[in-house]
Biopython code that builds the backbone (N, CA, C, O; Angstrom):
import numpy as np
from Bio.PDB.StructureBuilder import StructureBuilder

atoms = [
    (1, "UNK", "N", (123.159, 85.314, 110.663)),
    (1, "UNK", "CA", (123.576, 86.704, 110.615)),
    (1, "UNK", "C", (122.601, 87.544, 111.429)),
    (1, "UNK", "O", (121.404, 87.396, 111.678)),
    (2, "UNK", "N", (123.443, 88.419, 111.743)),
    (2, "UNK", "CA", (122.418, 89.334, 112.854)),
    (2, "UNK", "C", (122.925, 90.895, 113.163)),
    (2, "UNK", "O", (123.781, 91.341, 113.927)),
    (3, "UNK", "N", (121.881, 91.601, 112.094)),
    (3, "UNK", "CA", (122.272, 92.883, 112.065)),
    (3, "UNK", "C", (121.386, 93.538, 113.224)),
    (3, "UNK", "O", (120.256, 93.090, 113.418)),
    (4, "UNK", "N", (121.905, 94.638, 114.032)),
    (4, "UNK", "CA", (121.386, 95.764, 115.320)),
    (4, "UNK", "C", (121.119, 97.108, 115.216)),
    (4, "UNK", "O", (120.430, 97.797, 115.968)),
    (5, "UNK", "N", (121.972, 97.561, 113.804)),
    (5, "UNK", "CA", (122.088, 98.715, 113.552)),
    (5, "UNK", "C", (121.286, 98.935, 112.356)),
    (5, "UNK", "O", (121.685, 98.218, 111.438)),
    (6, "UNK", "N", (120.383, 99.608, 112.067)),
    (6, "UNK", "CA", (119.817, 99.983, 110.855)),
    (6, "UNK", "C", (120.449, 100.651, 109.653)),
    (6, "UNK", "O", (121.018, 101.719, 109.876)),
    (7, "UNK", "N", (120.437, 100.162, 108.342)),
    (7, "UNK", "CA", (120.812, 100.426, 107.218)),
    (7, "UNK", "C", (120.397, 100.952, 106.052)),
    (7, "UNK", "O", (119.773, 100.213, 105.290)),
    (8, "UNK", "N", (120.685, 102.488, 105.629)),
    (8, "UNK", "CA", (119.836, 102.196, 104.501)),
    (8, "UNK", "C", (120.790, 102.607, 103.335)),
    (8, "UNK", "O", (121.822, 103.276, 103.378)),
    (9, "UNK", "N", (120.015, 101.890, 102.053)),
    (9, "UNK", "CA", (120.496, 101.735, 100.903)),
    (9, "UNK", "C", (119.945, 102.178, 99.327)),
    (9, "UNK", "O", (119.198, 101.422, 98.706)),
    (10, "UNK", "N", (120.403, 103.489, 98.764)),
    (10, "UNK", "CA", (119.666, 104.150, 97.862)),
    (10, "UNK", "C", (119.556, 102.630, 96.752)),
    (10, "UNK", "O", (119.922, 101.455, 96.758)),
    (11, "UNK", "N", (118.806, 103.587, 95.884)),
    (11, "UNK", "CA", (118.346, 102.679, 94.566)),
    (11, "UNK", "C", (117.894, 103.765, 93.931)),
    (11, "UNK", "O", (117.803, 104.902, 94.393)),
    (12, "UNK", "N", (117.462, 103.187, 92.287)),
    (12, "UNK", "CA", (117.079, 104.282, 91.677)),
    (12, "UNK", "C", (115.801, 105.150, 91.812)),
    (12, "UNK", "O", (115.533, 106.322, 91.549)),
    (13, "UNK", "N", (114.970, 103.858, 92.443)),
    (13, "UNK", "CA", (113.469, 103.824, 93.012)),
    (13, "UNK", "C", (113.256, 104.346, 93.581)),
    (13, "UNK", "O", (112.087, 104.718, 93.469)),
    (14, "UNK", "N", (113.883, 104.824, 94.519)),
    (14, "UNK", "CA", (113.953, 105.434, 96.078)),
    (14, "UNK", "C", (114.981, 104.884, 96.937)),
    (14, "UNK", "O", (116.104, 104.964, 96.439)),
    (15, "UNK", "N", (114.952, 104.601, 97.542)),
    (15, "UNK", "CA", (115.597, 103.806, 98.941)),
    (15, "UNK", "C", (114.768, 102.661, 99.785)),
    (15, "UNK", "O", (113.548, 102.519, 99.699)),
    (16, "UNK", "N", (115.682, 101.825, 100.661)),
    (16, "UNK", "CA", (115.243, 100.820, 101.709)),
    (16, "UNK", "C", (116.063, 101.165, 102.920)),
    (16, "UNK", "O", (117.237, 101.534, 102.906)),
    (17, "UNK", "N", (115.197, 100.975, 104.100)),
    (17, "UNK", "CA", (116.478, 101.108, 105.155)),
    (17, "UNK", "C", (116.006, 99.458, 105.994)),
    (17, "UNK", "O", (114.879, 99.259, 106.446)),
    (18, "UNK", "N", (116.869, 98.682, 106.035)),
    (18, "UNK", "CA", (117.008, 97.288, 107.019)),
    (18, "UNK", "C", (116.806, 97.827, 108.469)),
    (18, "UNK", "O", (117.735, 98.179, 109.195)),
    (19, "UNK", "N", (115.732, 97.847, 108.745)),
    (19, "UNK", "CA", (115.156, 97.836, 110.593)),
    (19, "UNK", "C", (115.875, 96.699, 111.426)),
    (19, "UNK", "O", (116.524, 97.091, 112.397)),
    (20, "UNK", "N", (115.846, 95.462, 111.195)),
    (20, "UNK", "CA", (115.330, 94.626, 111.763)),
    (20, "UNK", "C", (116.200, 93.004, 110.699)),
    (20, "UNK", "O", (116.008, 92.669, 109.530)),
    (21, "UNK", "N", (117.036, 92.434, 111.678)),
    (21, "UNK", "CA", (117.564, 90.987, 110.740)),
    (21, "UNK", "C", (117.962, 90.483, 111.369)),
    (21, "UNK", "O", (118.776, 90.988, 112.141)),
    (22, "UNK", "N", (117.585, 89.004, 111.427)),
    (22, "UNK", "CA", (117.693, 87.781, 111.802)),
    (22, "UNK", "C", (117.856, 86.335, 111.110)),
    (22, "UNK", "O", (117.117, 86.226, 110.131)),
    (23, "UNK", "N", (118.556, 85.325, 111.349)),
    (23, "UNK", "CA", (118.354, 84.176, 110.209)),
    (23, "UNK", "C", (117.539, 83.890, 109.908)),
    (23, "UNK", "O", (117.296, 83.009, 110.733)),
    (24, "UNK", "N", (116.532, 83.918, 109.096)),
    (24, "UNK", "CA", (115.932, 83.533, 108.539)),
    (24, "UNK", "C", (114.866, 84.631, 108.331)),
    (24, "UNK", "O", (113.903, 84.208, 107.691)),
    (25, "UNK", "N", (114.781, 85.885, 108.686)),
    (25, "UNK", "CA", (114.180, 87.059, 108.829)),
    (25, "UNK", "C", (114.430, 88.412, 108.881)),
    (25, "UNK", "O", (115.047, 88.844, 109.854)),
    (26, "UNK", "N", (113.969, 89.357, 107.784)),
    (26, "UNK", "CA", (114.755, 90.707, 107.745)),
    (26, "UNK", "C", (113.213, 91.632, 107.232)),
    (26, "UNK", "O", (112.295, 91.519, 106.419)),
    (27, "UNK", "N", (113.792, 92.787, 108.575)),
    (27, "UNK", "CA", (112.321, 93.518, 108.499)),
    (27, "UNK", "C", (112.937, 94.629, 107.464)),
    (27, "UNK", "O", (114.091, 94.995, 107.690)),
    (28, "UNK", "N", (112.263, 95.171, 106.376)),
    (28, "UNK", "CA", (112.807, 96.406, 106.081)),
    (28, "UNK", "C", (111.924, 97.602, 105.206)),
    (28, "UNK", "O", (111.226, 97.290, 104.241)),
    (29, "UNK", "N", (112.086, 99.237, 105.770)),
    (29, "UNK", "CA", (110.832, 100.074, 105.290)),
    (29, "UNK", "C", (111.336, 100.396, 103.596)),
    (29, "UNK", "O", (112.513, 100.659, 103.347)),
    (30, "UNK", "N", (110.463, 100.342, 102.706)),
    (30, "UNK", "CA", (111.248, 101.042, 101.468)),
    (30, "UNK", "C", (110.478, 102.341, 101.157)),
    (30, "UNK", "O", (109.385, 102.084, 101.661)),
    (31, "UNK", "N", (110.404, 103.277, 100.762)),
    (31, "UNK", "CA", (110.143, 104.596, 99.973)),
    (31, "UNK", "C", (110.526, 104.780, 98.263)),
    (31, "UNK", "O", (111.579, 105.026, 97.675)),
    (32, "UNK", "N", (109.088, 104.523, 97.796)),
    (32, "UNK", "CA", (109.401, 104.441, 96.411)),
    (32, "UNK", "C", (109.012, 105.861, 95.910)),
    (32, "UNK", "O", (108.000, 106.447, 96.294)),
    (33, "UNK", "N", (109.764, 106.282, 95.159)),
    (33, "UNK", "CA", (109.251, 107.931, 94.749)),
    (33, "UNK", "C", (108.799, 107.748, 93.514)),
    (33, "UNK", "O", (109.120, 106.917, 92.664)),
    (34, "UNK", "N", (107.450, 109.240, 93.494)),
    (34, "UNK", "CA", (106.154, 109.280, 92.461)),
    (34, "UNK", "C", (106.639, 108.788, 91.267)),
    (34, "UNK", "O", (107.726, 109.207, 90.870)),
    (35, "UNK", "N", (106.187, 108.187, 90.795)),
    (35, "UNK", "CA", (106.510, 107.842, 89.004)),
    (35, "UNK", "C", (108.047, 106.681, 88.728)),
    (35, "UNK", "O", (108.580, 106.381, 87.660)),
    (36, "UNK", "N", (108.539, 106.102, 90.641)),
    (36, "UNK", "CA", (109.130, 104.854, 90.073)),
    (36, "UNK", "C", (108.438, 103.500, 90.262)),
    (36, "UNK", "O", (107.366, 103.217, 90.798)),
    (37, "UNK", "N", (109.433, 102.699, 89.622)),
    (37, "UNK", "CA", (108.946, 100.988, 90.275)),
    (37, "UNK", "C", (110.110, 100.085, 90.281)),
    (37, "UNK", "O", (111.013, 100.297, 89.472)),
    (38, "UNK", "N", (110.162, 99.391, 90.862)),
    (38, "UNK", "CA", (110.752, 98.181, 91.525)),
    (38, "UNK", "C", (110.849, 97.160, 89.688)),
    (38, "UNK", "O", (110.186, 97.286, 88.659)),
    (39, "UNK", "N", (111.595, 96.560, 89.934)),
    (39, "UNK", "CA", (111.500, 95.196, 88.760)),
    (39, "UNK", "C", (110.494, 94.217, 89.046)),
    (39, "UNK", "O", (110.108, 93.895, 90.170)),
    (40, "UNK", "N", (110.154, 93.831, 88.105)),
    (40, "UNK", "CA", (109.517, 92.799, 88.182)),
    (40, "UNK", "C", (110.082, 91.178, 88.598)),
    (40, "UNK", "O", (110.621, 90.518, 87.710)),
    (41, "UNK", "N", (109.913, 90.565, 90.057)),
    (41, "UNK", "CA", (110.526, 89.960, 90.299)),
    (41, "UNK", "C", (110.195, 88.611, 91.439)),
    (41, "UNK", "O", (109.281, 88.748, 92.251)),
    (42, "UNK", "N", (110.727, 87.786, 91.417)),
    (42, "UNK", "CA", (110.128, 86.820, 92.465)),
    (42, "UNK", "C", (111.817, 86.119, 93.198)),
    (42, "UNK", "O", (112.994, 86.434, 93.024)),
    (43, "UNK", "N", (111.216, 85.214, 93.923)),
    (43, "UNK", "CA", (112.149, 84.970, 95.439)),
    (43, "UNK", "C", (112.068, 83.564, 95.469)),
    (43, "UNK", "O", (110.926, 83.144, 95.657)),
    (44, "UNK", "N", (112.859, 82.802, 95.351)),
    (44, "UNK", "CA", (113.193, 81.415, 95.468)),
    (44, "UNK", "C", (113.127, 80.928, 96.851)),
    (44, "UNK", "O", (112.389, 79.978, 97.110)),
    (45, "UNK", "N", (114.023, 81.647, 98.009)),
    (45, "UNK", "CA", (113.909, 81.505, 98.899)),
    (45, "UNK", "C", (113.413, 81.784, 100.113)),
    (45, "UNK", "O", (113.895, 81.404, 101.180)),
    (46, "UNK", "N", (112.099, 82.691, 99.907)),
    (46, "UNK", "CA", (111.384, 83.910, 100.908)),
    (46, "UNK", "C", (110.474, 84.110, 100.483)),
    (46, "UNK", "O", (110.280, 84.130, 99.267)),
    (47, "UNK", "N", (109.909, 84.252, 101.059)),
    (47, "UNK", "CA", (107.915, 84.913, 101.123)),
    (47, "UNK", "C", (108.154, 86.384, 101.912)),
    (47, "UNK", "O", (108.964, 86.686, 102.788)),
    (48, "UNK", "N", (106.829, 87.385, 101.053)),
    (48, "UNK", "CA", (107.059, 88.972, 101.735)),
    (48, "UNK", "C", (106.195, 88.958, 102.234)),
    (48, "UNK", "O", (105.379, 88.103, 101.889)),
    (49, "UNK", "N", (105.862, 89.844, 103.293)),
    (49, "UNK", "CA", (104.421, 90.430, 103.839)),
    (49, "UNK", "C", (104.743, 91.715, 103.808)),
    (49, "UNK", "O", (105.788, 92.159, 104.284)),
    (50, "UNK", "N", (103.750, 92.479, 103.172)),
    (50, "UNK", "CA", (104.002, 94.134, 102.878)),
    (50, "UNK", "C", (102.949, 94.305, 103.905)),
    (50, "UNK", "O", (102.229, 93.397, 104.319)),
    (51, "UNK", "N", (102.912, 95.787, 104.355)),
    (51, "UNK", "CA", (102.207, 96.532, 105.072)),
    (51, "UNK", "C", (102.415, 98.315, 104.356)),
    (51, "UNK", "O", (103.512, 98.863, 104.459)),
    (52, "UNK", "N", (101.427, 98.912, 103.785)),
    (52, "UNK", "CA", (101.483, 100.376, 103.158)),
    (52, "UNK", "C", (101.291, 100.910, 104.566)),
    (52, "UNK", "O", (100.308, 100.744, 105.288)),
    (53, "UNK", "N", (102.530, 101.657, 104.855)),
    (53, "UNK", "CA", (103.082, 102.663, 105.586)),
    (53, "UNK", "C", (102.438, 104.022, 105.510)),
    (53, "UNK", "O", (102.225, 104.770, 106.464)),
    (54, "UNK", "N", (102.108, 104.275, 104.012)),
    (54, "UNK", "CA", (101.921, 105.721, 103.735)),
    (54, "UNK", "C", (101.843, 105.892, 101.972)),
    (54, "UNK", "O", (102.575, 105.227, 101.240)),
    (55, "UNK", "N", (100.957, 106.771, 101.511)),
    (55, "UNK", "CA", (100.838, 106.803, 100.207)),
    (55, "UNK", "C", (99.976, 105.775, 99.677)),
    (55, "UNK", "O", (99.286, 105.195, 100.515)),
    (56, "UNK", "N", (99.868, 105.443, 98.553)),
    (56, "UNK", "CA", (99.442, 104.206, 97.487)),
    (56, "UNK", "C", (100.258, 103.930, 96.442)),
    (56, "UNK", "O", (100.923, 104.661, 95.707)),
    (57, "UNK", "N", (100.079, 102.600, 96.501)),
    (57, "UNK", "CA", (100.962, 101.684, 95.508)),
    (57, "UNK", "C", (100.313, 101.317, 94.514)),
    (57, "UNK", "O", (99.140, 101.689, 94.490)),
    (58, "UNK", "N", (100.890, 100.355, 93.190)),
    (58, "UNK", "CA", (100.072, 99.460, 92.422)),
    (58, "UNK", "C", (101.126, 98.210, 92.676)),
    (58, "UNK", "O", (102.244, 98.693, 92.857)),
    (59, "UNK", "N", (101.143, 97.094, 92.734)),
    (59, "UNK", "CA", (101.718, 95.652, 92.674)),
    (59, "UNK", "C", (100.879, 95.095, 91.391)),
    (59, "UNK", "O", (99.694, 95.158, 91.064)),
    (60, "UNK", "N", (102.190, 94.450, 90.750)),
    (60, "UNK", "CA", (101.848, 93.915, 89.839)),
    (60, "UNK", "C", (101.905, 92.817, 89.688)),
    (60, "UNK", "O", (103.006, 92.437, 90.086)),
    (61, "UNK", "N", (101.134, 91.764, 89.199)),
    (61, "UNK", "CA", (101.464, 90.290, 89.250)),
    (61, "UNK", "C", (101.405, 89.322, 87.503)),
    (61, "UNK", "O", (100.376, 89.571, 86.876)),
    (62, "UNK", "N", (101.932, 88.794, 87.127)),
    (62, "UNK", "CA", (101.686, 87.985, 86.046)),
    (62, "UNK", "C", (100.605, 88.096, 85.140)),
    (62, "UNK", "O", (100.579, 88.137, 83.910)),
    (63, "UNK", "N", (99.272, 88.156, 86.432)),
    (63, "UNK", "CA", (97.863, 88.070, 85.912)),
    (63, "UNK", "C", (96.849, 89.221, 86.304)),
    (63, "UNK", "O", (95.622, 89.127, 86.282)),
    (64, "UNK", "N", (97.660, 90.416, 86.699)),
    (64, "UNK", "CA", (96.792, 91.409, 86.536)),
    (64, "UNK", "C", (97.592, 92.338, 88.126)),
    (64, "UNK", "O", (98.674, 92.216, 88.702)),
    (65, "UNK", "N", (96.417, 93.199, 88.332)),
    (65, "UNK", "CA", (97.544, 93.945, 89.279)),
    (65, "UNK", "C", (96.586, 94.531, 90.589)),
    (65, "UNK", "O", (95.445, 94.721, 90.170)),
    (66, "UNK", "N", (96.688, 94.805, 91.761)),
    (66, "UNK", "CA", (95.910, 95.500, 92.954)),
    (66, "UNK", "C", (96.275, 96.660, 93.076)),
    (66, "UNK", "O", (97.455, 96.878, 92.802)),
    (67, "UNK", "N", (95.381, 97.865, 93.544)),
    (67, "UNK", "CA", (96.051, 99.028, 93.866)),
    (67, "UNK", "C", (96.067, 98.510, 96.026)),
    (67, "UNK", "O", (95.620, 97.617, 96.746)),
    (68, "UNK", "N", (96.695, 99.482, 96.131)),
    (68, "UNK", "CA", (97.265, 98.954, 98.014)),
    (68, "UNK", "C", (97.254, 100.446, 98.857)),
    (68, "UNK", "O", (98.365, 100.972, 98.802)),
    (69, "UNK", "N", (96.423, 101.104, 99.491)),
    (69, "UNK", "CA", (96.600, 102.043, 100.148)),
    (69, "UNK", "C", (97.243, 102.524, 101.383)),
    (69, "UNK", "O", (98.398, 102.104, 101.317)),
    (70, "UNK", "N", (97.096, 103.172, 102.449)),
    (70, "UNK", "CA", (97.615, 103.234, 103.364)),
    (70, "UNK", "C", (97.510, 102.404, 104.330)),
    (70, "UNK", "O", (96.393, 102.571, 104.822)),
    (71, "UNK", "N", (98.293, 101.278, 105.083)),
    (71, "UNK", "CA", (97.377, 100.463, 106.249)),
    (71, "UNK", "C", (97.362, 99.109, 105.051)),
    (71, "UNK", "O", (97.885, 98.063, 105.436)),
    (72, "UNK", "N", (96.886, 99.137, 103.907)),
    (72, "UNK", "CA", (97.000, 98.004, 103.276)),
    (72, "UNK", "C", (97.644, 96.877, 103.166)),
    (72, "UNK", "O", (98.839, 97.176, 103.156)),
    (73, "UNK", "N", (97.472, 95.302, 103.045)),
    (73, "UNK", "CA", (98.683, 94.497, 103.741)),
    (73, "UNK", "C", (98.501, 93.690, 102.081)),
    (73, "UNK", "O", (97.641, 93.821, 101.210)),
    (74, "UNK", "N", (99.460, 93.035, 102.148)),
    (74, "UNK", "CA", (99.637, 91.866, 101.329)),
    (74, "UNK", "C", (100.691, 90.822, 101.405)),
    (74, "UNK", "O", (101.808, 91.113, 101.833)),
    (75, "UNK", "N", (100.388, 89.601, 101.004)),
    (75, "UNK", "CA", (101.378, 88.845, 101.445)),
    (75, "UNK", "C", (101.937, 88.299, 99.865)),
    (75, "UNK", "O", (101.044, 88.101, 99.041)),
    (76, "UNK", "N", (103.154, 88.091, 99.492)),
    (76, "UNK", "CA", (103.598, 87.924, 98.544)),
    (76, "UNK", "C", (104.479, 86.591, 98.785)),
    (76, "UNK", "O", (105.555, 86.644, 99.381)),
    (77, "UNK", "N", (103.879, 85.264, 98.218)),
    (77, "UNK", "CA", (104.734, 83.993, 98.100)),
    (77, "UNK", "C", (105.708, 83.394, 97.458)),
    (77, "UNK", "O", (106.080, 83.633, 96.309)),
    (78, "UNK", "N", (106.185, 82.503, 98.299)),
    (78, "UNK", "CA", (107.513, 82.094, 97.489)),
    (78, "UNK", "C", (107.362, 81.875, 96.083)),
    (78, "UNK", "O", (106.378, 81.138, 96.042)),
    (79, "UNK", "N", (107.859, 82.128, 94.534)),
    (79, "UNK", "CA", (108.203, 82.113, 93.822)),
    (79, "UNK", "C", (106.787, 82.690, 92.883)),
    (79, "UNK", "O", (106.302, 82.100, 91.918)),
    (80, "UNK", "N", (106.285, 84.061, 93.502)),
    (80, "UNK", "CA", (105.234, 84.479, 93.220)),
    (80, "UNK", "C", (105.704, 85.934, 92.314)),
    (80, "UNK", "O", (105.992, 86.823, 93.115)),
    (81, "UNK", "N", (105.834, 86.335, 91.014)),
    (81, "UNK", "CA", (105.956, 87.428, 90.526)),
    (81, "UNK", "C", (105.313, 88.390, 90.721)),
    (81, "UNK", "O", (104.106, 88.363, 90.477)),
    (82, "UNK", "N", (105.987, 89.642, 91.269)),
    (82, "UNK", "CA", (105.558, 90.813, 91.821)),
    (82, "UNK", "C", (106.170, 91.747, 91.304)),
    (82, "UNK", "O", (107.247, 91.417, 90.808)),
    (83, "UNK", "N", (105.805, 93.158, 91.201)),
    (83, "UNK", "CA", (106.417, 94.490, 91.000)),
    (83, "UNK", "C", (105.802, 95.403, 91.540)),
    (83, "UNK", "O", (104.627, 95.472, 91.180)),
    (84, "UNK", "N", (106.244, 96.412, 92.533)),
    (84, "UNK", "CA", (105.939, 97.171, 93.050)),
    (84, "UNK", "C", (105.805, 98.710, 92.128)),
    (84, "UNK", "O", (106.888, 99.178, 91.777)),
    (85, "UNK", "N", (105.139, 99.125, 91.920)),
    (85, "UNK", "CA", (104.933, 100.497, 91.563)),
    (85, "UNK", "C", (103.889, 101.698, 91.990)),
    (85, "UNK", "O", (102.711, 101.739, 92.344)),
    (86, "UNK", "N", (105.131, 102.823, 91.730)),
    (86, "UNK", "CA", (104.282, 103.858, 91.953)),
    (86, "UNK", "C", (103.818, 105.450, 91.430)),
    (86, "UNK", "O", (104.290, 106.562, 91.664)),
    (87, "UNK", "N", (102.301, 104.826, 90.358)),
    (87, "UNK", "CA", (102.144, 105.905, 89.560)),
    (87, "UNK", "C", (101.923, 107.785, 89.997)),
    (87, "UNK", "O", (101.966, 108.769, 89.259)),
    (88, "UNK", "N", (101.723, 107.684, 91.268)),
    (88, "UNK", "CA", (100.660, 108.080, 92.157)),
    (88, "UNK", "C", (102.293, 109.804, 92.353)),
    (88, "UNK", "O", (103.418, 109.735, 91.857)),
    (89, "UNK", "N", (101.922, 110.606, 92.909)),
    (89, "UNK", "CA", (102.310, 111.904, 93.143)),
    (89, "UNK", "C", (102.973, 112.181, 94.334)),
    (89, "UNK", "O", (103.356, 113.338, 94.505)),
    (90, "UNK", "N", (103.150, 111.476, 95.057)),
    (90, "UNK", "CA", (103.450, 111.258, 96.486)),
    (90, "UNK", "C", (104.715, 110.070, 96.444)),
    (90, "UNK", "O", (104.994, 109.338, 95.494)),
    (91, "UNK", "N", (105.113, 110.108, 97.252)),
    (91, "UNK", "CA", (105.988, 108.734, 97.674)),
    (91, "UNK", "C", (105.400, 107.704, 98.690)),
    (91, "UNK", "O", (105.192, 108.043, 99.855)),
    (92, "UNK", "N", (105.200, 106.756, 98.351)),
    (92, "UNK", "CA", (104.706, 105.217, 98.609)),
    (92, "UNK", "C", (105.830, 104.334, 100.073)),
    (92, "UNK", "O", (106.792, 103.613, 99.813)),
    (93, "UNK", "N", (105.451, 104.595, 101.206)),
    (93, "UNK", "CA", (106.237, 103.826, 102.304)),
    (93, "UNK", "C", (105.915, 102.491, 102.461)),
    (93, "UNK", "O", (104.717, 102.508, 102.744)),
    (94, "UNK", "N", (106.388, 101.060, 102.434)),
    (94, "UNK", "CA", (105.736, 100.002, 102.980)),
    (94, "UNK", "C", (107.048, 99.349, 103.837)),
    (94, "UNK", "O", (108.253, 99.542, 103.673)),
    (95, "UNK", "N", (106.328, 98.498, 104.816)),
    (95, "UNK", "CA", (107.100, 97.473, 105.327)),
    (95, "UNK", "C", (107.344, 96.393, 105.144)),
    (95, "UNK", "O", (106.440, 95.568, 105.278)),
    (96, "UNK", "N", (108.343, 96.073, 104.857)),
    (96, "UNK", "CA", (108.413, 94.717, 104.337)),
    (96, "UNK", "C", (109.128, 93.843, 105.030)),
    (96, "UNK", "O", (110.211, 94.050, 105.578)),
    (97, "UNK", "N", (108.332, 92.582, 104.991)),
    (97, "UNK", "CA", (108.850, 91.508, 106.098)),
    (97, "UNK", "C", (109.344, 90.078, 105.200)),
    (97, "UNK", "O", (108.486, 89.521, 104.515)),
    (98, "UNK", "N", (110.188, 89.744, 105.225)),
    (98, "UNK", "CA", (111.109, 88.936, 104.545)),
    (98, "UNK", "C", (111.352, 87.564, 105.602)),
    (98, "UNK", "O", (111.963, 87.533, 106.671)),
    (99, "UNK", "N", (110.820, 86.745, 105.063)),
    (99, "UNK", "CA", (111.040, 85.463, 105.686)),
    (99, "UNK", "C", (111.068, 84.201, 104.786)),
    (99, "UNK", "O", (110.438, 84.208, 103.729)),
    (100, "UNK", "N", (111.880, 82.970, 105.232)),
    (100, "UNK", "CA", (112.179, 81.726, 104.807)),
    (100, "UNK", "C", (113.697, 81.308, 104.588)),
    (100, "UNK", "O", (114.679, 81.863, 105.080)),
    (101, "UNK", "N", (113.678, 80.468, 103.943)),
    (101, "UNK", "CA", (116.096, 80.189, 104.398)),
    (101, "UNK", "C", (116.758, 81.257, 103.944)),
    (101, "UNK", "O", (117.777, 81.584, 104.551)),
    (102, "UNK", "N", (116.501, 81.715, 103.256)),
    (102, "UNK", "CA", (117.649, 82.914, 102.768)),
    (102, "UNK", "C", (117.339, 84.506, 102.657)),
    (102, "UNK", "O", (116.433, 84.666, 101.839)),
    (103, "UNK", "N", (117.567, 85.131, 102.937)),
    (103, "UNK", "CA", (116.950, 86.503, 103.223)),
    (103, "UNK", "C", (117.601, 87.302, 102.683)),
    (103, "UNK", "O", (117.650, 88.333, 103.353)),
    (104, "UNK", "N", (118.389, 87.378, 101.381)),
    (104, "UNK", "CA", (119.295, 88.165, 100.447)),
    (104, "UNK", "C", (118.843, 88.507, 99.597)),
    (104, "UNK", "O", (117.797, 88.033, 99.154)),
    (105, "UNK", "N", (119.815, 89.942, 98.816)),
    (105, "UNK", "CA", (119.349, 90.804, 98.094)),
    (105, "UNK", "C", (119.763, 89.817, 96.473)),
    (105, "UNK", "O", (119.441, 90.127, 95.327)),
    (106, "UNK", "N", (120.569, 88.587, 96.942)),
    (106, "UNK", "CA", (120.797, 87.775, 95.533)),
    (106, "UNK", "C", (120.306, 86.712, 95.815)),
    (106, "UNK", "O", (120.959, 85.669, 95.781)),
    (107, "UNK", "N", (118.793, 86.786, 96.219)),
    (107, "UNK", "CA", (117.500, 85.909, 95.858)),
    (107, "UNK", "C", (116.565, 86.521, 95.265)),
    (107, "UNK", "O", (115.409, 86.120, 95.404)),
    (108, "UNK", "N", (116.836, 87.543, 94.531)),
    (108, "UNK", "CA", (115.683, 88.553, 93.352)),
    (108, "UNK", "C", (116.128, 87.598, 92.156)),
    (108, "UNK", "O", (117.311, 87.271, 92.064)),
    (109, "UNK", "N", (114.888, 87.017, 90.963)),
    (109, "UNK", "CA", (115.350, 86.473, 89.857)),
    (109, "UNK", "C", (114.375, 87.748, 89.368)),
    (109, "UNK", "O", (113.304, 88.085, 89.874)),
    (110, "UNK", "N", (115.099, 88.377, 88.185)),
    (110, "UNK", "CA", (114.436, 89.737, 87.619)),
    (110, "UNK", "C", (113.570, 89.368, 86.590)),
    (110, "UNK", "O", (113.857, 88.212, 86.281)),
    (111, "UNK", "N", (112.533, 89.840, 85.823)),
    (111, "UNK", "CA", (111.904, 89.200, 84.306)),
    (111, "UNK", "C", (112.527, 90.135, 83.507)),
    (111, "UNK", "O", (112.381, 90.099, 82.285)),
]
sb = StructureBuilder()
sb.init_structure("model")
sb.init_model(0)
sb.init_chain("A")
sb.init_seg("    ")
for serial, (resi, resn, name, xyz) in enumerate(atoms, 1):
    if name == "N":
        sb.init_residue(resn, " ", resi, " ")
    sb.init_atom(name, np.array(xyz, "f"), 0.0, 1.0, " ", f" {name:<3s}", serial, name[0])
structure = sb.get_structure()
């Protein structure tokens, strides 16, 4: 599959807009607004690499959690539990880079 045109797609969180998709690869920016978060969730088929765009985040993991500032990177592995949040007053931009066989929005398993 091979999207050209950029997409974006509300949520309750904020929004994502799809930059960038290829088989096996989908670039995309999200904007989480002050006081939401993402589910807690991991990826069977994909590994992330975040990059903080703008603002600060907290990510959460199983075993404790990082705060992530502007410029901040992280890489998030296959079947690695994560949650993105953001306590912070501002809205939180990152990039997110999506890679490995399947690159779909029904490869989230939720907790």
């Amino acid at each position: 599959m091979y999207q050209t045109t950029p997409y974006t797609v509300e949520r309750p969180w904020g929004y994502y807009t799809v930059l960038h998709e290829v088989d096996g690869m989908k670039v995309k920016e999200l904007t989480v607004n002050p006081g939401c978060s993402l589910s807690m969730q991991r990826h069977k088929c994909r590994a992330e690499y975040w990059i903080v765009s703008d603002g600060d985040c907290i990510v959460k993991f199983e075993n404790g959690w990082i705060l992530k500032k502007k410029h901040d990177s992280l890489m998030i592995n296959v079947n690695e539990w994560h949650q993105l949040t953001n306590p912070f007053d501002t809205p939180c931009k990152l990039v997110e880079v999506q890679y490995g066989t399947n690159c779909i929005e029904e490869d989230i398993e939720r907790k």
